[in-house]
C-alpha positions in Angstrom: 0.0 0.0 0.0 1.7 3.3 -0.6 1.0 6.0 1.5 -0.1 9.5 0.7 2.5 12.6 1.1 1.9 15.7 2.1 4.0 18.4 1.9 4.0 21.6 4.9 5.2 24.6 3.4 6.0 27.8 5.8 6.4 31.3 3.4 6.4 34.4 3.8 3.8 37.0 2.6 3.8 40.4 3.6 3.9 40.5 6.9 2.7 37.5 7.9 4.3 33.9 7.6 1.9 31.2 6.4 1.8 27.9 7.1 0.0 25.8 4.2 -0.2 22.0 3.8 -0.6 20.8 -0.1 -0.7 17.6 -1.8 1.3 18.5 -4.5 4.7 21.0 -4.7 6.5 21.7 -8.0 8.8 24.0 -9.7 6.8 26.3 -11.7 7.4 27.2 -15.2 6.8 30.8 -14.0 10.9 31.4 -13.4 11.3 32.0 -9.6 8.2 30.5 -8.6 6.6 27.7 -6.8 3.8 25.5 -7.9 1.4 24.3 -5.1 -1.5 22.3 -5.9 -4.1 20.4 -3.5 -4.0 22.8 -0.6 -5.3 20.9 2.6 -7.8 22.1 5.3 -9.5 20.9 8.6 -12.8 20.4 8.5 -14.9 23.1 10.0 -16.9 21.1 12.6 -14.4 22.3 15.0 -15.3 23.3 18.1 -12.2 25.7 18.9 -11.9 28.2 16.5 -8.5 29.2 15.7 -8.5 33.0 14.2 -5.3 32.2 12.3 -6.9 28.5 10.6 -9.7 31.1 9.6 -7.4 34.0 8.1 -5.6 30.9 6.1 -8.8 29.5 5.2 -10.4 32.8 4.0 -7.0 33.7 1.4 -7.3 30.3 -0.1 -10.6 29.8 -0.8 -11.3 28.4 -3.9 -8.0 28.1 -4.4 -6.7 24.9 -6.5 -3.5 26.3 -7.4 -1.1 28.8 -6.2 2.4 30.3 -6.7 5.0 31.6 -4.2 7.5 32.7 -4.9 11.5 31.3 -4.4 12.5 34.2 -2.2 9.4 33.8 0.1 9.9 30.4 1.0 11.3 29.4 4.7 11.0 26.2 4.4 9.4 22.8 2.7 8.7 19.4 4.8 7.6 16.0 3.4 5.3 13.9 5.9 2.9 11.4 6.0 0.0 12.6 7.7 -2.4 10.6 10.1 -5.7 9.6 7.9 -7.3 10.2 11.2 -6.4 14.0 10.9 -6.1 16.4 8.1 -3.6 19.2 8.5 -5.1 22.4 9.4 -2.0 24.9 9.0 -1.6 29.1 10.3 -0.6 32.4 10.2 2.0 33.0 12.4 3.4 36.9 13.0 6.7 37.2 12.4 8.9 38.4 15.5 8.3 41.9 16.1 11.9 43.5 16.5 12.7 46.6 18.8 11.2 49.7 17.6 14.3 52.0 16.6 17.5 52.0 14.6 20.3 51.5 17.0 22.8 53.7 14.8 20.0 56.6 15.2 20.6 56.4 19.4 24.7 57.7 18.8 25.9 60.4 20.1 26.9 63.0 17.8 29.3 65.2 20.0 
């Protein structure tokens, strides 16, 4: 019996970082781009509602294809998911750094 793949795929767009799960990852022929087919969801009988889960849900709907770009792309993990559970994914915000630019604080004298 061979067993299905799926494929978690953390990017970056805008300011966010997304974190999608899709059956089906291939070099586009778009030059610099990402080919992601199959994008997998949770079902929505859930009784916790994660904000995030909806964001994610709301971009891709109706989505059967997309393409990220190289540059965006954190990183890309093969796994073999539980039939039992379907991967949900997120949007995670980034780290916020420390407000200022340290070489503005100097001392001019």
């Amino acid at each position: 019996m061979v067993a299905k793949k799926c494929y978690k795929i953390i990017f970056y767009n805008q300011d966010d970082v997304f974190e999608i799960y899709a059956g089906h990852v291939y070099p586009s022929e778009m030059f610099g781009f990402l080919e992601v087919e199959a994008l997998t969801f949770g079902e929505r009988s859930q009784v916790v509602v994660d904000p995030s889960q909806e964001k994610l849900r709301g971009e891709f709907e109706g989505v059967q294809r997309t393409y990220i770009p190289m540059n965006a792309i954190v990183r890309i993990d093969e796994m073999e998911p539980n039939e039992a559970e379907r991967p949900m994914g997120r949007v995670k915000s980034p780290v916020t750094p420390f407000p200022g630019n340290p070489g503005q604080n100097r001392n001019k004298d």
